[in-house]
N, C-alpha and C positions, 0 to 999 in steps of 0.2 A: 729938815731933811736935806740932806747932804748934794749938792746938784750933780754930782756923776750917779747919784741909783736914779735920774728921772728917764735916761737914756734906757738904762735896765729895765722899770716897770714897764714903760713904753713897748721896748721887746719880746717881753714879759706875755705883757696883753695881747700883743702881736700875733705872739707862738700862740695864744692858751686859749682866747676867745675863736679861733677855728676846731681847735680842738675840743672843746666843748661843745661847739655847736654839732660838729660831729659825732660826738657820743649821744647827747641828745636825739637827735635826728634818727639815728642808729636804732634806740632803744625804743623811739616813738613808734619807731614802723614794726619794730617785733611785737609790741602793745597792740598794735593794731590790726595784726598778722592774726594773732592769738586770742583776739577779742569778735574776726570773724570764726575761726575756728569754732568758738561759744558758742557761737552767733549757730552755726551750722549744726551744731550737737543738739541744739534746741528745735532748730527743725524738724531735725532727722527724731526726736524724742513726738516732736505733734504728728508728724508721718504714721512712726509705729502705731501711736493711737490710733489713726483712723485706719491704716491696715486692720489692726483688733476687730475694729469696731464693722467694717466690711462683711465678714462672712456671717456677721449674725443679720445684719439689714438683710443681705440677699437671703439668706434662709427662712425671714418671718415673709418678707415679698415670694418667694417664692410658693412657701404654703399658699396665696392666693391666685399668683399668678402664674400658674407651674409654662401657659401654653406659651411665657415665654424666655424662652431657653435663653435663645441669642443674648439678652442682653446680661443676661445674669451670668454667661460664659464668659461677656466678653469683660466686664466686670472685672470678672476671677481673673480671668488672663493678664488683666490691666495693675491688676495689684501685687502679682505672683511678679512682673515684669518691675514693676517703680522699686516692691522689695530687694531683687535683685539686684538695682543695677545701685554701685557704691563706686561710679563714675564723676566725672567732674556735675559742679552744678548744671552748667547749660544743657547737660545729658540729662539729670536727673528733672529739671525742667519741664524738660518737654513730655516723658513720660509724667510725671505728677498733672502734668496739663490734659492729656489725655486721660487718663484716672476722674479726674475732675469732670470732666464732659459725660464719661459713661456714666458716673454718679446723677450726673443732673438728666438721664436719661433713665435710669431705673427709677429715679422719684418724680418722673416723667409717668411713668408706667401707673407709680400708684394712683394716679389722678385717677384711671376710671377703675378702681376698686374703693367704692365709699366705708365697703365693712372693715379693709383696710385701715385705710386714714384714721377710721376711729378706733382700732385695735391698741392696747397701751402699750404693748412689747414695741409696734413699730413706733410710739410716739417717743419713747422712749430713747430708741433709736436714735430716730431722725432730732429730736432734742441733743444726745452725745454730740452726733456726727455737726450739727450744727457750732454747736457750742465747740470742738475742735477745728472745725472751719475756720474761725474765728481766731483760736489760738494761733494756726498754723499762721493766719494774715499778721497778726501781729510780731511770730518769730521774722515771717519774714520780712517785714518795715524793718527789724532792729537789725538782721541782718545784713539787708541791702545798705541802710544808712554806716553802718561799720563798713561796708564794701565801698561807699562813698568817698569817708575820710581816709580809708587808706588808701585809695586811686588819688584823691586828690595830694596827697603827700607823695603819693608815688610821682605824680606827674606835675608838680610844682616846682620849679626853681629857687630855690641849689640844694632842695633835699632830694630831686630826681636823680641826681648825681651818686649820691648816695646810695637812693635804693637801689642804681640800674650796676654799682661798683657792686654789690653785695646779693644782686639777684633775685632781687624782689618781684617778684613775677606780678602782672596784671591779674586780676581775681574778677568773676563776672558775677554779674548780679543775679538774684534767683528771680526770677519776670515768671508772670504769670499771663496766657492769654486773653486776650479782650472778652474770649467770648467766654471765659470760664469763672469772669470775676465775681459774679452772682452766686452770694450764698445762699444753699437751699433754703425756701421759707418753713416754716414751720408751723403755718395759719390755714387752719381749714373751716 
């Protein structure tokens, strides 16, 4: 090889290995933009489930325990409210948190109806609603861990450069509260 192209590749590499790194980088956080968006589609797809699955729970609790209204209203209103709201996650959060709490309070309820508990319509039920509980926790881990890698790329050095050149917005995680972590049991 000829000693004036060493000066060239040199340059070469110079210009091209930033420029790569930049298109890389670029394309990593669209990957990863687009892979919470999945991430959220799958949520919102375990939501709709147990929206579903809500009006018939309240309706079989109800036939037993008609004397109590409150909480089957508040229920309704909790769910008619999380469906609504098509808000950022940390909005959608807190309502689903809420949701969650009345839920563990209507099957709070069934505790003192024995004929209840043993009925199959609600075991049945509370079997779904569990078994989507479940799903929902696991959208959400897959979730939040995609929310992870892309903040951490977001906020890494010298791809933060990048993402904050191009706009890549901070994304919050879907958090659930402490006191809502407990999925309903399904053991009587």
């Amino acid at each position: 090889m000829p000693a004036e192209f060493i000066p060239l590749i040199v340059i070469g590499a110079v210009i091209l290995l930033p420029i790569i790194y930049f298109i890389l980088t670029y394309n990593t956080l669209v990957a990863l933009r687009n892979h919470i968006a999945d991430a959220w589609g799958n949520i919102d797809t375990e939501l709709k489930r147990r929206y579903d699955l809500i009006p018939n729970l309240v309706a079989t609790v109800k036939g037993y325990a008609a004397h109590e209204r409150e909480v089957f209203e508040r229920v309704t209103e909790l769910r008619a409210q999380c469906m609504a709201n098509k808000g950022a996650v940390n909005e959608q959060a807190v309502n689903e948190n809420l949701l969650a709490g009345a839920l563990q309070k209507l099957l709070a309820v069934v505790e003192n109806y024995p004929t209840l508990k043993a009925d199959q319509n609600y075991l049945e039920l509370q079997r779904e609603l569990v078994n989507t509980e479940d799903r929902i926790q696991a959208a959400r881990r897959f979730f939040n861990g995609n929310v992870r890698d892309y903040r951490n790329k977001c906020e890494t050095f010298p791809s933060s450069i990048i993402a904050s050149m191009f706009g890549f917005e901070k994304k919050d995680f879907f958090n659930v509260d402490s006191s809502v972590r407990e999925v309903p049991k399904a053991d009587f």
